[in-house]
C-alpha positions in Angstrom: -41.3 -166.1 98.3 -43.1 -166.7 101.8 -44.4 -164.3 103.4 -45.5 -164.7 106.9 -49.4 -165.1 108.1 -50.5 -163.0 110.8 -53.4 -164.1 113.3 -54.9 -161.5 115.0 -58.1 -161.7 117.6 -59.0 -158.2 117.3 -62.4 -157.6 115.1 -62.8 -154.3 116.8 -60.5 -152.6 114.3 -60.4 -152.9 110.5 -57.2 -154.7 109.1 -55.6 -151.3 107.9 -55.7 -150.1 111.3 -54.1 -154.2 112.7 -51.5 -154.0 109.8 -50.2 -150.7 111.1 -50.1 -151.8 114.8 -48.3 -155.0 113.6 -45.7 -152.8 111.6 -45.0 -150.5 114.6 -44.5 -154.0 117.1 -42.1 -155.7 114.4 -39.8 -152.3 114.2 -40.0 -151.2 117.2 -36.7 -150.1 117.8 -36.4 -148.4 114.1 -38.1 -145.1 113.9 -40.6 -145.4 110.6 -39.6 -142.2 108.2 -42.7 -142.6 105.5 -45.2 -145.5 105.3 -46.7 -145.6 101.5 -50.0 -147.5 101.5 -51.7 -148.4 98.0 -55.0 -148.5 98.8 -58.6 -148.4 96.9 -61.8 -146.3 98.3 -63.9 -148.8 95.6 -66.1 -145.6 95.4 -67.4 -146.2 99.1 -67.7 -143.3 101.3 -66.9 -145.6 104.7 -64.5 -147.1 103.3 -62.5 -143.6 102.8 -63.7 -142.8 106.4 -62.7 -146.2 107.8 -59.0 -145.0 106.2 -58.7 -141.8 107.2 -60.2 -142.6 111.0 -57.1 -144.9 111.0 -54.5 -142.5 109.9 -56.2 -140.2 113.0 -55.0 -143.1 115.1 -51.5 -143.0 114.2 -50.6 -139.1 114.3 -46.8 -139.6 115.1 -46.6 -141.8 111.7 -45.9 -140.3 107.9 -48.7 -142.5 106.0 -48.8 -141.6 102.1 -52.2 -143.2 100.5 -51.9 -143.4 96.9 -55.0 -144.8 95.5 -56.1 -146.0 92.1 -57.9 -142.3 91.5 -55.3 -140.4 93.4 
């Protein structure tokens, strides 16, 4: 199975917040219904702000996080 790499130049956002912005480029013309994302927090407080800052980013998308606590 290959899957493709992705290069991107942007170190201003974290690669949650690039992996969501390359998902909404490569389906552009298909309307996402539910994005699930399984995700850790590793117990880190800014790493559970750093996800939820980038859910705040995408308002018009249905993200799911299911973590391994929640």
């Amino acid at each position: 199975l290959k899957v493709p790499l992705s290069v991107t130049e942007n170190q201003d956002a974290t690669d949650f917040t690039k992996c969501l912005q390359t998902l909404e480029e490569k389906v552009r013309d298909q309307p996402l219904q539910r994005i699930y994302v399984f995700c850790t927090f590793g117990g880190r407080f800014d790493q559970a702000m750093s996800i939820i800052h980038t859910l705040y980013l995408h308002p018009e998308l249905n993200i799911l996080l299911i973590s391994d606590q929640d």
